[in-house]
Z-matrix of the N, CA and C atoms (Angstrom, degrees):
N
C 1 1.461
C 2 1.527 1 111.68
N 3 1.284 2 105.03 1 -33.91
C 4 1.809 3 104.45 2 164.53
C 5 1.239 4 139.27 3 -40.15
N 6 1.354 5 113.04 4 -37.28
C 7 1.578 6 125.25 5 155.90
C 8 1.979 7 129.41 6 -76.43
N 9 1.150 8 87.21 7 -13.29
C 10 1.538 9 94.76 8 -172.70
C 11 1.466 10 115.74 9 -43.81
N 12 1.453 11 142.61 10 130.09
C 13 1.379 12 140.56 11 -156.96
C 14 1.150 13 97.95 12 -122.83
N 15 1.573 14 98.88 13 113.83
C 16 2.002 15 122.31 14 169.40
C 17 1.402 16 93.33 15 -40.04
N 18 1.603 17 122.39 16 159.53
C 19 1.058 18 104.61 17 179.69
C 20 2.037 19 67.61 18 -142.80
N 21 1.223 20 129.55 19 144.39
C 22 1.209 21 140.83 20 -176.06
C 23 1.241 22 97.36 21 -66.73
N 24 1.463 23 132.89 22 168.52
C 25 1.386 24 157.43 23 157.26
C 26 1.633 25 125.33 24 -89.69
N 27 1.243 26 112.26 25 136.09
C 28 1.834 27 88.35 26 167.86
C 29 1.604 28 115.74 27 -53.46
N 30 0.935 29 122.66 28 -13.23
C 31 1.624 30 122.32 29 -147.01
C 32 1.250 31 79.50 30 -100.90
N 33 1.622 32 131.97 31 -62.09
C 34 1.271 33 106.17 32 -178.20
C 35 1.446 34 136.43 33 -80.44
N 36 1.785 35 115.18 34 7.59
C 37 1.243 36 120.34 35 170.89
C 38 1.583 37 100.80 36 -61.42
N 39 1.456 38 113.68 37 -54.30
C 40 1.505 39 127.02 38 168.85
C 41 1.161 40 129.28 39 -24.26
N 42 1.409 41 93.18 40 -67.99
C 43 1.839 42 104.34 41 -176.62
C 44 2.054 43 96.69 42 -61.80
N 45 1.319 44 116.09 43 -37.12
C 46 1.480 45 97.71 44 -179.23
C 47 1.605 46 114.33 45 -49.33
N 48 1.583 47 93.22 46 -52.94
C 49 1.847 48 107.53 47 -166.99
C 50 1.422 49 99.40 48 -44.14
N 51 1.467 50 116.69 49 -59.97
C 52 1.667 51 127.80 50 -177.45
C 53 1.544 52 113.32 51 -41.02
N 54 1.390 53 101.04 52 -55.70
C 55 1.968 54 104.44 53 175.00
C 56 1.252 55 119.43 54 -60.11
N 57 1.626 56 135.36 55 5.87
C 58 1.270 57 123.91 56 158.87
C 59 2.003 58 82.93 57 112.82
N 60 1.945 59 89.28 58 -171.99
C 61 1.483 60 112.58 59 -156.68
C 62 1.820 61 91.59 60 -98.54
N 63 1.677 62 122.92 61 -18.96
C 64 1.351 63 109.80 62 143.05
C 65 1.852 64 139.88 63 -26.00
N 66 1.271 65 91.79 64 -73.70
C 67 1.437 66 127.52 65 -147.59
C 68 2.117 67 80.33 66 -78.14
N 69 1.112 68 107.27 67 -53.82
C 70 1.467 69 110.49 68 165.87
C 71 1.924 70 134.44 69 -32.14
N 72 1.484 71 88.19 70 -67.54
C 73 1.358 72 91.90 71 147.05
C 74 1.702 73 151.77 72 -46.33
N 75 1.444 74 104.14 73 -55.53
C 76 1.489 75 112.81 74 141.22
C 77 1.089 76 119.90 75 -39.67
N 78 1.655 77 142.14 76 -41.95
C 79 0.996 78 112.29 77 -166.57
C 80 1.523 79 123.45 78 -107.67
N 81 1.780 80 93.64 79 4.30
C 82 1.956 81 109.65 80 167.50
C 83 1.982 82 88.44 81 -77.60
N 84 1.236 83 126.29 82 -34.36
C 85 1.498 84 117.27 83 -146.98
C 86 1.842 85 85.84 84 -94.26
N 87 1.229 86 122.08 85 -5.95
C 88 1.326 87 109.77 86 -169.58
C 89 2.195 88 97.02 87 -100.09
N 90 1.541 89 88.15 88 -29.43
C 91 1.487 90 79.57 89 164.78
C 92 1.545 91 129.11 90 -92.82
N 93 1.758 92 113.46 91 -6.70
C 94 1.550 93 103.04 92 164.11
C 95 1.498 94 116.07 93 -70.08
N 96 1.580 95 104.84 94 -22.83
C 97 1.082 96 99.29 95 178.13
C 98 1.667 97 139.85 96 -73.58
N 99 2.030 98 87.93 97 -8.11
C 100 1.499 99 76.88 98 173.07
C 101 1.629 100 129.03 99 -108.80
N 102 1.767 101 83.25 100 -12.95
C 103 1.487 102 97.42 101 153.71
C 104 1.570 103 133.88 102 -36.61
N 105 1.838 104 110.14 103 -52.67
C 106 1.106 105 145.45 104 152.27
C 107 2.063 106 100.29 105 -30.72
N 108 1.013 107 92.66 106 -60.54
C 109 1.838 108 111.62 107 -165.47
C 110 1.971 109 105.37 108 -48.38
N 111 1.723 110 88.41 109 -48.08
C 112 1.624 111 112.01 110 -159.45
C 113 1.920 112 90.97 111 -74.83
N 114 1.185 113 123.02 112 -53.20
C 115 1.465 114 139.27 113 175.12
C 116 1.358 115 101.23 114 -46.64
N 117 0.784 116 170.24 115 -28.52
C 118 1.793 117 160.33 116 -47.35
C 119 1.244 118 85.24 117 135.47
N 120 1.259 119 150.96 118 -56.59
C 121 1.634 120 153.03 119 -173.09
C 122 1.377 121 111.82 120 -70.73
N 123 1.372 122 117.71 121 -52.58
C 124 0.808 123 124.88 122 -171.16
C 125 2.044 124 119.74 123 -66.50
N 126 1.553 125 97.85 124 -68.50
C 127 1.417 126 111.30 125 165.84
C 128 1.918 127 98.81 126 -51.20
N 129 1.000 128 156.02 127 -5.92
C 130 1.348 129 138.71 128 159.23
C 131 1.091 130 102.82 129 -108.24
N 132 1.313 131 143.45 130 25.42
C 133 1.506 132 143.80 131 155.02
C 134 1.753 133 88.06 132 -100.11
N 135 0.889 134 136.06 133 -51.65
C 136 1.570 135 155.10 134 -142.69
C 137 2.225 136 93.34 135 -76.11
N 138 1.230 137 87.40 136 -53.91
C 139 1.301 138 101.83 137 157.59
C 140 1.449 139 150.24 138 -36.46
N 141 1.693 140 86.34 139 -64.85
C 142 1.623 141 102.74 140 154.18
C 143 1.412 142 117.02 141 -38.83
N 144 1.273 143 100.17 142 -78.52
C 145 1.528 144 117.96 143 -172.60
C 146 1.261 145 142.18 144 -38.66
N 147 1.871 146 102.72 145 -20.09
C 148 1.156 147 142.52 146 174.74
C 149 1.672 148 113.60 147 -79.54
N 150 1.502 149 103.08 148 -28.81
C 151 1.515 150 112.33 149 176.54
C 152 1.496 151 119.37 150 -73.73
N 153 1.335 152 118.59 151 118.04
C 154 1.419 153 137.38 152 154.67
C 155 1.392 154 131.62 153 -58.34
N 156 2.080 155 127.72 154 -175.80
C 157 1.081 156 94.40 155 131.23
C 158 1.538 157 142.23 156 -95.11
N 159 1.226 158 113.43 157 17.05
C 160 1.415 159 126.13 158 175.15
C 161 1.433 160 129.18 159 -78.01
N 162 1.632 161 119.91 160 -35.59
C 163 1.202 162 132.10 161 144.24
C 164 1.588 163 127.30 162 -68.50
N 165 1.398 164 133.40 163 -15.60
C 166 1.260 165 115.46 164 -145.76
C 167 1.432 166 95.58 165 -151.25
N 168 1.260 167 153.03 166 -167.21
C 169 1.031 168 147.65 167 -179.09
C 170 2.175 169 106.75 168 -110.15
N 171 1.249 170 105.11 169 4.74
C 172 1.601 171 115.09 170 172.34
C 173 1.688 172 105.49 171 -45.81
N 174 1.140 173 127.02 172 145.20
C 175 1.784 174 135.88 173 153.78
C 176 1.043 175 118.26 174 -45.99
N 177 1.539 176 140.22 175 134.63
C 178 1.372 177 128.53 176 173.19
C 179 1.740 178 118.94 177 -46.79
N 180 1.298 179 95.98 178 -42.42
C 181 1.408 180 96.69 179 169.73
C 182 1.440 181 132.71 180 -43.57
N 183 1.438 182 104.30 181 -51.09
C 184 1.350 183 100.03 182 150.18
C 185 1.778 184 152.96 183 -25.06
N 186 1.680 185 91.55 184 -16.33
C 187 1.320 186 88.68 185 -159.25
C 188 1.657 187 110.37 186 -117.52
N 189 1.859 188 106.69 187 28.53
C 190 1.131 189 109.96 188 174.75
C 191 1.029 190 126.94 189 71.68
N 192 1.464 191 124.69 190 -173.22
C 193 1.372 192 118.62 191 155.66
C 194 1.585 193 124.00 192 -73.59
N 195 0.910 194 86.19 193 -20.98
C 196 2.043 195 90.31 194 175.12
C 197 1.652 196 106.53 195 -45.04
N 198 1.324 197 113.54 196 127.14
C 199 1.364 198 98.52 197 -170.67
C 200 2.058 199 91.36 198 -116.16
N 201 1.271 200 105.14 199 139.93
C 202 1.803 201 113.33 200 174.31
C 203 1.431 202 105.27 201 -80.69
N 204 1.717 203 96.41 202 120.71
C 205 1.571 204 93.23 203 167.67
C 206 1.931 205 118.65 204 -73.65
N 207 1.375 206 81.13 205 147.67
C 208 1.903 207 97.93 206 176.69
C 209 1.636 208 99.39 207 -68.45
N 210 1.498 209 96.16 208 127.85
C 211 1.636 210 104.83 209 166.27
C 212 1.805 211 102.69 210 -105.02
N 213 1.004 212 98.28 211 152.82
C 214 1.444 213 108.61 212 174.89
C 215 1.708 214 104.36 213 -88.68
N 216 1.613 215 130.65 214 131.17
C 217 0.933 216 126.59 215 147.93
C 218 1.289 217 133.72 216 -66.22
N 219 1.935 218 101.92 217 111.56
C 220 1.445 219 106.55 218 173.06
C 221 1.547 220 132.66 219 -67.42
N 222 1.054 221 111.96 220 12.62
C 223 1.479 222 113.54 221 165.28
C 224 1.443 223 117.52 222 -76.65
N 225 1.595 224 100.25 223 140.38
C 226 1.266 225 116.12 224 174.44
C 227 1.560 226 136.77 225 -74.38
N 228 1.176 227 131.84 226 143.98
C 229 1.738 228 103.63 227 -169.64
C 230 1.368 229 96.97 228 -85.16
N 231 1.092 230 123.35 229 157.95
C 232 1.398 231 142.73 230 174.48
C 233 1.938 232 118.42 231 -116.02
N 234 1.374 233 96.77 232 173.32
C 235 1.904 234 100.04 233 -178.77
C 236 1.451 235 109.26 234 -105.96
N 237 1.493 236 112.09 235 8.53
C 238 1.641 237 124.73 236 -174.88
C 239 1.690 238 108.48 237 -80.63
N 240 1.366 239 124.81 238 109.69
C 241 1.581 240 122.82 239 -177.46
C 242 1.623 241 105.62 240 -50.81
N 243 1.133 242 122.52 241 158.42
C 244 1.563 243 109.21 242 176.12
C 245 1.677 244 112.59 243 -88.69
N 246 1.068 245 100.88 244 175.46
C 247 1.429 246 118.50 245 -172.36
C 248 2.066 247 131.43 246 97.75
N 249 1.075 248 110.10 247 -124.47
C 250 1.585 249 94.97 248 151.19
C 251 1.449 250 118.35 249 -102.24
N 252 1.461 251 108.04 250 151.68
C 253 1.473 252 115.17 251 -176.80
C 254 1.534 253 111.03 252 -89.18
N 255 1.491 254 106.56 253 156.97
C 256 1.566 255 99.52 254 -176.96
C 257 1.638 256 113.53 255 -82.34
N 258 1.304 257 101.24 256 147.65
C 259 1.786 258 118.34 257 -155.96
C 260 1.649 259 120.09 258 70.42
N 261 0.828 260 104.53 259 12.34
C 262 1.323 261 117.96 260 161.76
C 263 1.648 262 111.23 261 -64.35
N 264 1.129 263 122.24 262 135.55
C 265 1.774 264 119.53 263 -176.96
C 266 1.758 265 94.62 264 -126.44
N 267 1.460 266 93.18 265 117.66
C 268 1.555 267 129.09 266 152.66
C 269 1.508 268 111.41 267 -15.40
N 270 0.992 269 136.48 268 174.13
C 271 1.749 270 148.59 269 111.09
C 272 1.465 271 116.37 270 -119.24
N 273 1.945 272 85.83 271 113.70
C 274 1.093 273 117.28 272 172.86
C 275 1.787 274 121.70 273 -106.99
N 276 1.127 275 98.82 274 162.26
C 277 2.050 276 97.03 275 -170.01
C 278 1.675 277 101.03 276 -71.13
N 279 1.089 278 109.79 277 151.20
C 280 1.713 279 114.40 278 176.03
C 281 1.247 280 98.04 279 -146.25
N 282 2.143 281 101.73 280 129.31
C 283 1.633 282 93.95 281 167.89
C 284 1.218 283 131.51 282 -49.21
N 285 1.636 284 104.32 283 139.22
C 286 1.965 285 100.02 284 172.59
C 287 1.755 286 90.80 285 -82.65
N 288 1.496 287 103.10 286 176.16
C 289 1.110 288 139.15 287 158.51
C 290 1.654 289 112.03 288 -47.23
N 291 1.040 290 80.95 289 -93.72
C 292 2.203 291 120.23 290 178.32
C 293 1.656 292 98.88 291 -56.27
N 294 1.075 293 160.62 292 107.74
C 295 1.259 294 148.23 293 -173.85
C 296 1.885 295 77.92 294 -109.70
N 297 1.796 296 105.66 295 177.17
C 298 1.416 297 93.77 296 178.63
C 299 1.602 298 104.69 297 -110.45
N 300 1.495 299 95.45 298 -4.71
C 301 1.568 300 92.67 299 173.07
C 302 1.680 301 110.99 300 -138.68
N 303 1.099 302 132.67 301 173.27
C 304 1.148 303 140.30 302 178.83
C 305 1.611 304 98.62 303 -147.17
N 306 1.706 305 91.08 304 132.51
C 307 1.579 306 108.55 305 163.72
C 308 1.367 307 115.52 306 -112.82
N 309 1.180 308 145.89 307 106.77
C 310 1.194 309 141.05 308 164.82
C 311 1.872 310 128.09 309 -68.11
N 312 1.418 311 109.19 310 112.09
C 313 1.830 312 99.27 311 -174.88
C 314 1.232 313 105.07 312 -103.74
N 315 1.533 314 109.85 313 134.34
C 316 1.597 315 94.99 314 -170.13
C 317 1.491 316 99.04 315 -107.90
N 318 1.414 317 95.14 316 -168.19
C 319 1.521 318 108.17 317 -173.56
C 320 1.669 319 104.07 318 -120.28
N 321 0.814 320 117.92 319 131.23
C 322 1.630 321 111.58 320 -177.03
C 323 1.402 322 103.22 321 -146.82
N 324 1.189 323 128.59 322 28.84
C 325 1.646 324 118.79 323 137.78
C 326 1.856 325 90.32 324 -177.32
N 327 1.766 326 91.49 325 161.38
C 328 1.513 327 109.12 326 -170.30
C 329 1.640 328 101.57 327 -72.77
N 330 0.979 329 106.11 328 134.73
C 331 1.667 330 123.38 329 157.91
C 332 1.813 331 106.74 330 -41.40
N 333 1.536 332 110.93 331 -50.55
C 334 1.894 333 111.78 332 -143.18
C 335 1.591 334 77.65 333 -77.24
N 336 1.423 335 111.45 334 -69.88
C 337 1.569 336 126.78 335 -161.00
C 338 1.866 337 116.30 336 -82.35
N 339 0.986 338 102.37 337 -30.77
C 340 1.452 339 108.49 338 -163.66
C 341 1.586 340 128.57 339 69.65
N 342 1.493 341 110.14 340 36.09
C 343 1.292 342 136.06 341 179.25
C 344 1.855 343 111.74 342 -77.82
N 345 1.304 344 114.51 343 92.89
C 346 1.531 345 97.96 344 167.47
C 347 1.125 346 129.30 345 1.00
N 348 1.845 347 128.15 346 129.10
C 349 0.976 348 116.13 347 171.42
C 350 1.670 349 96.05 348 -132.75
N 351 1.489 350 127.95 349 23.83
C 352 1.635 351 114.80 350 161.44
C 353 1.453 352 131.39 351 -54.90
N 354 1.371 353 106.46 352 -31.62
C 355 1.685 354 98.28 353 176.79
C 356 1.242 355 102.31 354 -103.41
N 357 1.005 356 158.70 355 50.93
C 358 1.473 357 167.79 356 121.44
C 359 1.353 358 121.79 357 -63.11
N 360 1.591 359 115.88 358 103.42
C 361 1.155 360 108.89 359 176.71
C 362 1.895 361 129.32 360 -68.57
N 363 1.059 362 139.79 361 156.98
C 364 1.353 363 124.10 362 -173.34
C 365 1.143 364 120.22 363 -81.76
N 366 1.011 365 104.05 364 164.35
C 367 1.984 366 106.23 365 -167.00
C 368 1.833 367 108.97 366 -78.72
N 369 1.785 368 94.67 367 -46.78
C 370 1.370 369 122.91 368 -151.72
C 371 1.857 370 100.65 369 -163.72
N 372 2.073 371 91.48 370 158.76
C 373 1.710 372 93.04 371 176.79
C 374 1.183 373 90.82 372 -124.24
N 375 1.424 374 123.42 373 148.94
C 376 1.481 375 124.97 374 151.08
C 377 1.340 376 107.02 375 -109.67
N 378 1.375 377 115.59 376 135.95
C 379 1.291 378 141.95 377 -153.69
C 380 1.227 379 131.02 378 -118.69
N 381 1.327 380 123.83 379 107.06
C 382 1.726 381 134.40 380 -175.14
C 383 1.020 382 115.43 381 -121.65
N 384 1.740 383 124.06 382 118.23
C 385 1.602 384 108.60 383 -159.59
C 386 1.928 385 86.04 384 -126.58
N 387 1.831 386 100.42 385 129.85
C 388 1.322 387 107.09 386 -174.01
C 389 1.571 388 91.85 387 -95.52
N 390 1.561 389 105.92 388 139.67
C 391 1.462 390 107.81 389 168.59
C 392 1.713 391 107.51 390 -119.12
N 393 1.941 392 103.36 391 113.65
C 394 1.825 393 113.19 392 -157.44
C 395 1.612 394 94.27 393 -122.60
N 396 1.141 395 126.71 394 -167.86
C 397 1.618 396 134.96 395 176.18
C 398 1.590 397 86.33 396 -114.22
N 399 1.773 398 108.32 397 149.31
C 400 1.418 399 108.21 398 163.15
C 401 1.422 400 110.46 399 -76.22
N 402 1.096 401 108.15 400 178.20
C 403 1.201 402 122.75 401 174.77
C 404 1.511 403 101.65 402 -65.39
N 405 1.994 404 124.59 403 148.22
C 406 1.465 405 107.93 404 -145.88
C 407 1.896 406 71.38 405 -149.56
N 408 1.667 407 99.28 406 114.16
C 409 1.433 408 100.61 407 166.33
C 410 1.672 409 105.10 408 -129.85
N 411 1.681 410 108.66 409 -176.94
C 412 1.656 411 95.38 410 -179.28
C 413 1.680 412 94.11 411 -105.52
N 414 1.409 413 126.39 412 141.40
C 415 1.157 414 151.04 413 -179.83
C 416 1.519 415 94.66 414 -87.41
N 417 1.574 416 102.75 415 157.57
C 418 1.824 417 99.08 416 -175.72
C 419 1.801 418 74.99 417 -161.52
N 420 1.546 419 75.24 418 132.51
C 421 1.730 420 110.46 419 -170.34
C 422 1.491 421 100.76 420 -112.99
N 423 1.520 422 117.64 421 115.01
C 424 1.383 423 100.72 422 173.11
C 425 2.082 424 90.78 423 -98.74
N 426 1.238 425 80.38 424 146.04
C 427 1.825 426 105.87 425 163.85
C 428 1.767 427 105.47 426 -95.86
N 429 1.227 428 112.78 427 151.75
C 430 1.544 429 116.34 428 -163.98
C 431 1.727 430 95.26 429 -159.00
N 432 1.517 431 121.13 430 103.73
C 433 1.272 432 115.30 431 -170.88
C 434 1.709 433 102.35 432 -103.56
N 435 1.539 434 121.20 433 136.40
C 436 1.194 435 108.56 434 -165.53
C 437 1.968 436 101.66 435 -82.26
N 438 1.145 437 91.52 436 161.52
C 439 1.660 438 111.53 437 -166.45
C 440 2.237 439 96.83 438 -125.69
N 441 1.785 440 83.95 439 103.26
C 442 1.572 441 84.45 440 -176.10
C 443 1.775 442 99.41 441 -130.04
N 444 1.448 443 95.95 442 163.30
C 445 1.601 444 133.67 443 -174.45
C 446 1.305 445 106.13 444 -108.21
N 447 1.435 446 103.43 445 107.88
C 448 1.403 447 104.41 446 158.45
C 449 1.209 448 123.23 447 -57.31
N 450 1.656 449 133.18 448 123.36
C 451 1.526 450 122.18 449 175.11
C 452 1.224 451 107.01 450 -79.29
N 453 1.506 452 122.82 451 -34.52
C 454 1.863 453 111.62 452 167.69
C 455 1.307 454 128.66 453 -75.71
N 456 1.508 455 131.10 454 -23.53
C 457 1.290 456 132.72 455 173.19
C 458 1.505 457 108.84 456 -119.72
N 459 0.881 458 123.06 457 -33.62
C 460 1.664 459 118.44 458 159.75
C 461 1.604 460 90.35 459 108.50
N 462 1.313 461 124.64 460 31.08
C 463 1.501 462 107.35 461 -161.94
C 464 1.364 463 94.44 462 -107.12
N 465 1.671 464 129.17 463 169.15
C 466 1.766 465 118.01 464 -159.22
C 467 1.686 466 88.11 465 -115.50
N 468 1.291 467 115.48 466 146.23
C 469 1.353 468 106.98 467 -174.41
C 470 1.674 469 90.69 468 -139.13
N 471 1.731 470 110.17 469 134.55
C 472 1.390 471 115.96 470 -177.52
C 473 1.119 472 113.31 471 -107.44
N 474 1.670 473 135.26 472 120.43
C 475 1.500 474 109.07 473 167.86
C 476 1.642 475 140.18 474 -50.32
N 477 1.117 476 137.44 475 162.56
C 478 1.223 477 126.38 476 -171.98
C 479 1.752 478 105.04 477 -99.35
N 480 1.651 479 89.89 478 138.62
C 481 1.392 480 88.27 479 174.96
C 482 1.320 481 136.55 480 -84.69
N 483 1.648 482 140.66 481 165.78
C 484 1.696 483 111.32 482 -157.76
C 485 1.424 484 99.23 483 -71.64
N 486 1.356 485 126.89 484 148.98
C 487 1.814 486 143.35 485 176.24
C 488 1.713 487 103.45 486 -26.40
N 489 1.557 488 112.91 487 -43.63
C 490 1.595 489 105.53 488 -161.30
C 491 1.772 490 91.63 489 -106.55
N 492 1.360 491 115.26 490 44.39
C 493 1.603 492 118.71 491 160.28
C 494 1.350 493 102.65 492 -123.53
N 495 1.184 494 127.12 493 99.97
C 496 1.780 495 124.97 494 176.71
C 497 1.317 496 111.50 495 -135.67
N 498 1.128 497 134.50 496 9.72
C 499 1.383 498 121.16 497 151.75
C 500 1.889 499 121.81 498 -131.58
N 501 0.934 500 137.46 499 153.01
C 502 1.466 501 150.18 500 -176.81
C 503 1.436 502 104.28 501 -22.05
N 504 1.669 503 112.80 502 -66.75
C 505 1.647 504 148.73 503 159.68
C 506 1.031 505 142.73 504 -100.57
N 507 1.588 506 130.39 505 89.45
C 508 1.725 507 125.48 506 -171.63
C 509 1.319 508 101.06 507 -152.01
N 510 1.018 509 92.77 508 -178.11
C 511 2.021 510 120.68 509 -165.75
C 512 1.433 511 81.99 510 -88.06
N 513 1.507 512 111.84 511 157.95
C 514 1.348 513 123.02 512 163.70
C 515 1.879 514 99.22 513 -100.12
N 516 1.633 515 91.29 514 -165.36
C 517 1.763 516 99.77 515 -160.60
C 518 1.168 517 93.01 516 -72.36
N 519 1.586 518 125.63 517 -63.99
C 520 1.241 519 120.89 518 -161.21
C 521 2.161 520 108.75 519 -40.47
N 522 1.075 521 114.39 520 -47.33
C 523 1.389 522 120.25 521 -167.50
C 524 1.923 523 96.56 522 -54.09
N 525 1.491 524 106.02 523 -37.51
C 526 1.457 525 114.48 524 -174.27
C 527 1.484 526 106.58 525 -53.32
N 528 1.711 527 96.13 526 -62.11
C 529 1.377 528 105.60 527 -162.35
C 530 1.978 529 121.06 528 -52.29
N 531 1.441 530 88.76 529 -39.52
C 532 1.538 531 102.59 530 155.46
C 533 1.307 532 135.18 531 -32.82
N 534 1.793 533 101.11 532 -66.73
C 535 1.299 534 99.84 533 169.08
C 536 2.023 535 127.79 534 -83.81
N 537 1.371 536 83.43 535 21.34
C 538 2.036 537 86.81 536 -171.38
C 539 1.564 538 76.98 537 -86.32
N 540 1.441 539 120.73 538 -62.40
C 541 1.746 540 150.62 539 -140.07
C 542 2.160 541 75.51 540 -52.21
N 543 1.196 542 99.61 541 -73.61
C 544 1.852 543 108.63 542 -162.41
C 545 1.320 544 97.83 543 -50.89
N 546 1.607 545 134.63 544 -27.09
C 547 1.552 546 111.41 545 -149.78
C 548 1.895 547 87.26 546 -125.15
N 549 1.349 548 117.91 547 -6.23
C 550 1.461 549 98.08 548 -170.72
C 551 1.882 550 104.59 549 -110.21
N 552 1.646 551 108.29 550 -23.59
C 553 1.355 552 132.77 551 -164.30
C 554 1.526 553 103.71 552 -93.90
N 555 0.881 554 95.74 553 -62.51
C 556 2.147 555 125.68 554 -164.61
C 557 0.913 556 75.33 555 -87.67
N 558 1.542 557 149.47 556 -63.63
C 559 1.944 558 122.75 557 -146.74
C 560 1.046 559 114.54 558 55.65
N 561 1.456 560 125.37 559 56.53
C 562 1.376 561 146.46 560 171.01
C 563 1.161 562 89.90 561 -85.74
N 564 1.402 563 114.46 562 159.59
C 565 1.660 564 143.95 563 -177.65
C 566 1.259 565 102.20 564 -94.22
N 567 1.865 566 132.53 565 129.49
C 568 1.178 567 130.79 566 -141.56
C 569 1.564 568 78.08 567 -79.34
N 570 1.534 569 144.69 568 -46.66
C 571 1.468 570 136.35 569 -143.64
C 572 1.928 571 93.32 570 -79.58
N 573 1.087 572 109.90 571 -16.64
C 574 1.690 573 118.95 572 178.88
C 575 1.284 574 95.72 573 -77.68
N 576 1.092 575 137.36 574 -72.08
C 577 1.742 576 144.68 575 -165.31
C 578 1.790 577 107.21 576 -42.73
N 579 1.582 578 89.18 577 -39.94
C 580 2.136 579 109.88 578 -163.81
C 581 2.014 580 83.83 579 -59.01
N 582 1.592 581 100.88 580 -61.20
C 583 1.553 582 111.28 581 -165.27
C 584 1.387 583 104.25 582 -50.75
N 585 1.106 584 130.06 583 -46.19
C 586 1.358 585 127.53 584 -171.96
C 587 1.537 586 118.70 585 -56.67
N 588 1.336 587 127.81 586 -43.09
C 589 1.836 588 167.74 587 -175.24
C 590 1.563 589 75.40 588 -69.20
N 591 1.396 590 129.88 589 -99.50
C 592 1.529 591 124.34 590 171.91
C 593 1.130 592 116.30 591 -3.24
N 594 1.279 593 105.42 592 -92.31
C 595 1.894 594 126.11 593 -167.05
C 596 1.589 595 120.16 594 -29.50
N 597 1.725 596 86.43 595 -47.76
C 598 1.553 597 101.54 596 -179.65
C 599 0.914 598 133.85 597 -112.59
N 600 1.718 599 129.44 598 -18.33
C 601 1.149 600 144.41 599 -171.46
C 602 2.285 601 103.32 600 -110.50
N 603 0.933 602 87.15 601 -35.88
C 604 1.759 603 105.73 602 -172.40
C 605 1.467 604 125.16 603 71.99
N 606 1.474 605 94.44 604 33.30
C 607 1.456 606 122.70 605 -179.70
C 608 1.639 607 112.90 606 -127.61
N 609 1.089 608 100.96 607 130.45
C 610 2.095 609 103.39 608 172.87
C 611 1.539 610 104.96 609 -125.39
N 612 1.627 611 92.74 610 116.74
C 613 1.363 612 101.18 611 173.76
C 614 1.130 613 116.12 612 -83.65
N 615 1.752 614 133.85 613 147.32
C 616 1.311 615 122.13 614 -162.94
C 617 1.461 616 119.96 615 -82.81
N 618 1.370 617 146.64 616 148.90
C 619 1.141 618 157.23 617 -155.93
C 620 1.980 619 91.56 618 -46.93
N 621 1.377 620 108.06 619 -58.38
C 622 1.749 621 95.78 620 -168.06
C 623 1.758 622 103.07 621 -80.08
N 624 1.064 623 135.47 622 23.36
C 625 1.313 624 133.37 623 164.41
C 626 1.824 625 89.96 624 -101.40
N 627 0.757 626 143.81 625 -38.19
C 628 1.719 627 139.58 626 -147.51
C 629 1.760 628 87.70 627 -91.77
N 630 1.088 629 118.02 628 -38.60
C 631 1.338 630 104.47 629 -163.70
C 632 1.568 631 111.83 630 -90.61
């Protein structure tokens, strides 16, 4: 149901024409855009299909009788040991400035004596800045298009919804882009990609939405 394509109404081709040379525009730019959408579907279906097991993480079995020719690697051998080379520089974490949060630990009594230390202002901070992922849930945006009455012609006029809202219920892009990144980049296994959406999100998008 994630892919399913709004398909406009006469009534709302109408109500555009009626709302002026605005409302018009939106609704040529809401259909390049899904043209755009269907093009984009297609070439990553086109894609799929193209995947082996030599490109992709698929079973040999998978790959029919079609057999993949052996390329020879054109690389040259070299006298460089593998791994990192020497003078080569790392990436390592470096405090930011701006952190996005601050925890403050206080001190509220002495170690030597055990003398109060709440109204004591601090001398100094020593400083350890952890860099973690927030906590990562799916947000749900309802869209709400207003539904109006002409008081002079009586005619019903709907707002338009934004170009990448076309069905009742769906994933937004970001959730897409996710699953293009795991299944077109990574060559994750579509039932691997579903588990992941689960695991972490507590949502499984269905096999023809992922691809």
């Amino acid at each position: 149901m994630e892919n399913m394509v709004y398909r406009l109404t006469h009534d709302e081709i109408r109500a555009a024409y009626q709302q002026g040379e605005e409302a018009v525009i939106q609704l040529f730019d809401y259909l390049s855009w899904e043209l755009q959408t269907m093009q984009d579907q297609l070439q990553a279906l086109q894609d799929q299909l193209n995947k082996n097991s030599k490109n992709s993480s698929k079973p040999p079995s998978s790959d029919g009788l079609k057999k993949t020719p052996r390329t020879k690697s054109q690389r040259k051998p070299s006298n460089k040991k593998n791994g990192g080379q020497d003078g080569h520089v790392g990436h390592t974490l470096e405090p930011v400035e701006e952190p996005d949060h601050i925890e403050v630990h206080v001190v509220d009594r002495c170690t030597v004596c055990g003398a109060t230390l709440e109204d004591v202002e601090a001398d100094d901070y020593q400083k350890r800045q952890v860099f973690d992922i927030p906590p990562v849930k799916i947000e749900v945006t309802e869209h709400q298009a207003e539904i109006k009455t002409c008081p002079h012609c009586n005619a019903r006029n709907m707002a338009l919804f934004p170009p990448d809202v076309t069905a009742s219920v769906q994933y937004g892009n970001r959730v897409r882009a996710m699953a293009v990144y795991q299944t077109n980049y990574q060559f994750i296994p579509l039932e691997r990609v579903g588990d992941f959406f689960e695991d972490i999100f507590g949502h499984r998008p269905t096999e023809a939405f992922i691809i």
